[in-house]
N, C-alpha and C positions, 0 to 999 in steps of 0.2 A: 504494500500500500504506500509506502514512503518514498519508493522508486517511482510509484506513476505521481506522485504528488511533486515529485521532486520534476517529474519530463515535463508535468502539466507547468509548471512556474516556471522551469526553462524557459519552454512556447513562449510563456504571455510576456515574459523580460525580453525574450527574442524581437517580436511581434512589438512593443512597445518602444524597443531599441529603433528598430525600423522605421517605424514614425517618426521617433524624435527626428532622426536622419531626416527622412521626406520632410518635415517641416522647416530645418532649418535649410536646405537646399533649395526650396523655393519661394523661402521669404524673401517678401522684399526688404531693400534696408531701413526704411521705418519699421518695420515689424520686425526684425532683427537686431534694431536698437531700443525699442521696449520688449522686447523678450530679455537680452541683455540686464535692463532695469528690473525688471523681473524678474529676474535671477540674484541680481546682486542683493535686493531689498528682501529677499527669501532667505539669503545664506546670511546674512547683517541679525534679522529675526531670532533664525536660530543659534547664530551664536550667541546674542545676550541671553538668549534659554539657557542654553547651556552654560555661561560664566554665570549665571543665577544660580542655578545647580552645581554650582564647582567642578563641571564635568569639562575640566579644562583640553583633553585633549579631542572633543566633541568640537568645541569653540575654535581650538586652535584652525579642525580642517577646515570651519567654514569662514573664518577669517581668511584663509591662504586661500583658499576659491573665490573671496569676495575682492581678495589683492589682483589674483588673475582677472578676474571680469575688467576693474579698473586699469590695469594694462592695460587689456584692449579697446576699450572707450577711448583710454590716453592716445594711444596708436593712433586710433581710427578717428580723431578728431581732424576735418580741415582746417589748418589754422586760417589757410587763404578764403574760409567761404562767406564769413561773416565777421563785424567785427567784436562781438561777445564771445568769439572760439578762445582767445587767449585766458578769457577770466574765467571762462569753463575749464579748461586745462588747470588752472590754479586751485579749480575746488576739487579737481581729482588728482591732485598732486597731493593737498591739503589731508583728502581722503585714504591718499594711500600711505600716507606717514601715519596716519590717526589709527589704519586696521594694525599695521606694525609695531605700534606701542599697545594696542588692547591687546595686541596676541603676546607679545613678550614681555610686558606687566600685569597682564591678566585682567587690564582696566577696562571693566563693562562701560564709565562713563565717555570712554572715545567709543565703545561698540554704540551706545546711544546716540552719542553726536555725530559715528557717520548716519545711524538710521534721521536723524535730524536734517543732515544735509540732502542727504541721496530720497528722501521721499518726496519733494516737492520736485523735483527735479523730473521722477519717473511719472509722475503725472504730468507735468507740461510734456514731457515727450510724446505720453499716449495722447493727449490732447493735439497735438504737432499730428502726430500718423493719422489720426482722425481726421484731420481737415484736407489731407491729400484727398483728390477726386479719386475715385475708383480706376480711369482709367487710367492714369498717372500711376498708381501704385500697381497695377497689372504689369506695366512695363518696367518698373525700375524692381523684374524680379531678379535676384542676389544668385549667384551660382560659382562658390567659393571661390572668390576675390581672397587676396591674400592679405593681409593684415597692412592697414592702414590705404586703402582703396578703397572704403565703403563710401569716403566722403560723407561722414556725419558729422553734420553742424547744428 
C-alpha cells in the first residue's frame, strides 16, 4: 500500500512539476514579475513563521530563496526604461542586505521590514500587469530570456 501511495504522489509532484514548467514558459513578463513578487512575499511570510518558532534553519532556507528572487528582480531591472528604475534598485539592494542580516542574526525585525517594503511594491506590480491590454500581454509572451532581458521597469 505505501508503494502505490508512494507512485501515486510521485504522479501528482511529477504532473505538478510540469505545470509549474508550462506556466512559467509562457508567461508573459508582467506575469513573470508578479509571480516573482509572489514568490518573494510567500518565502518573507514564512520565514518570520518560522524565526517566530525559533525554527531557524526553516527561516534560514527561505531567507536565501527570498535573497535569490531579489537577485533577479536586481538583474532584470532596466535601468535605461524609466526614470524611478534607479530608486527601485536601491530598495532591492536595501532588501537584500536587510534578508542577510535577519538570516545571520536571526533578526525577525528586518524579516518584517522587508515584508514592509516588498508588499506595497507587489501590488502596484499586479496592479501595473492589470492594466496591460490583453492583447499586448498575448505578445510580450516570455520564452527563457536569460537573466537581465526581461526589461522590467
Amino acid at each position: 500500500m505505501a508503494d502505490v501511495m508512494t507512485a501515486v504522489l510521485s504522479g501528482v509532484n511529477a504532473r505538478r512539476a510540469q505545470f509549474n514548467r508550462d506556466v512559467i514558459l509562457t508567461a508573459t513578463p508582467a506575469h513573470l514579475l508578479t509571480m516573482l513578487y509572489d514568490r518573494l512575499l510567500l518565502d518573507l511570510n514564512r520565514a518570520e513563521a518560522a524565526q517566530e518558532a525559533e525554527d531557524w534553519a526553516t527561516g534560514a532556507e527561505n531567507l536565501l530563496h527570498a535573497q535569490d528572487i531579489v537577485a533577479e528582480l536586481s538583474s532584470t531591472l532596466d535601468l535605461d526604461a524609466w526614470d524611478g528604475a534607479d530608486a527601485l534598485l536601491g530598495v532591492y539592494n536595501f532588501v537584500a542586505r536587510a534578508l542577510i542580516y535577519a538570516n545571520t542574526h536571526r533578526d525577525i525585525a528586518s524579516t518584517k521590514l522587508c515584508i514592509t517594503l516588498i508588499e506595497p511594491l507587489r501590488l502596484t506590480w499586479h496592479e501595473a500587469a492589470q492594466a496591460i491590454p490583453a492583447g499586448a500581454a498575448a505578445q510580450q509572451t516570455h520564452t527563457l530570456q536569460p537573466a537581465g532581458v526581461l526589461g522590467v521597469a
